[in-house]
N, C-alpha and C positions, 0 to 999 in steps of 0.2 A: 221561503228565504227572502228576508230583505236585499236590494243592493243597494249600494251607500257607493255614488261617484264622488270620489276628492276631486277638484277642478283646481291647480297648482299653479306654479310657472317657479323654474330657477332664482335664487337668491331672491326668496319671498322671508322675510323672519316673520310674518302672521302665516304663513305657510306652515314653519316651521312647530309653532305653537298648536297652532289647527292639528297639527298630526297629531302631536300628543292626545290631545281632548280627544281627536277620532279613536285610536287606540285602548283609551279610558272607555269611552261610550259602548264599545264594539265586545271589548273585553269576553270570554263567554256567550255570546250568542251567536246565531243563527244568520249573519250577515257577510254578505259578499261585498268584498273591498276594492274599487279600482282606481286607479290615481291617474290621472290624463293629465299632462303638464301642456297649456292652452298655447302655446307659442307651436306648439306641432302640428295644430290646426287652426287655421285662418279660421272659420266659421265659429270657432269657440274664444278666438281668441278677440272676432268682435263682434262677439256677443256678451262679455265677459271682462273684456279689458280691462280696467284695473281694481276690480271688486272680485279680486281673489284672496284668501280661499274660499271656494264654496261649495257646499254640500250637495249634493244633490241624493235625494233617496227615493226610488225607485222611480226617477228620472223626473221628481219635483224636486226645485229649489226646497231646502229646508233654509239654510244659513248664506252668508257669507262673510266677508272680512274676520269677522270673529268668529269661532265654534265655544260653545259652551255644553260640555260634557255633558250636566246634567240636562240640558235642554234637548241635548238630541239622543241622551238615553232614556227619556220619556217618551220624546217620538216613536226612537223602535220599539221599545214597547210596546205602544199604541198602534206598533204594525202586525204585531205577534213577534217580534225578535226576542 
């Protein structure tokens, strides 16, 4: 099983987009989904600050600011997802 960290924060509209494409990507396979909104943690939030959303799968950066669907449903693929 893949996981796929969404890295968020409140009233993000590339946030909002991001989700969709995660959703798209994820669609049918084999991946675990979790969404940390970075403002609830100091350590993420400056590490991260304002190059959200960003991907993370299986605890490597894949994306940020933008998610492109099919880019990161090649990725899982390329993971066995």
């Amino acid at each position: 099983m893949v996981t796929l960290t969404f890295l968020t924060r409140a009233d993000c509209h590339l946030c909002e987009t991001a989700r969709d494409a995660i959703a798209e990507a994820v669609a049918g396979r084999d991946v675990s989904v979790s969404e940390i909104d970075i403002d609830t943690d100091d350590d993420l939030a400056g590490q991260y600050g304002w190059d959200v959303p960003v991907v993370l799968l299986n605890g490597r950066q894949h994306s940020f600011h933008r998610v492109d669907s099919g880019r990161l449903s090649r990725a899982l693929e390329a993971l066995g997802a």
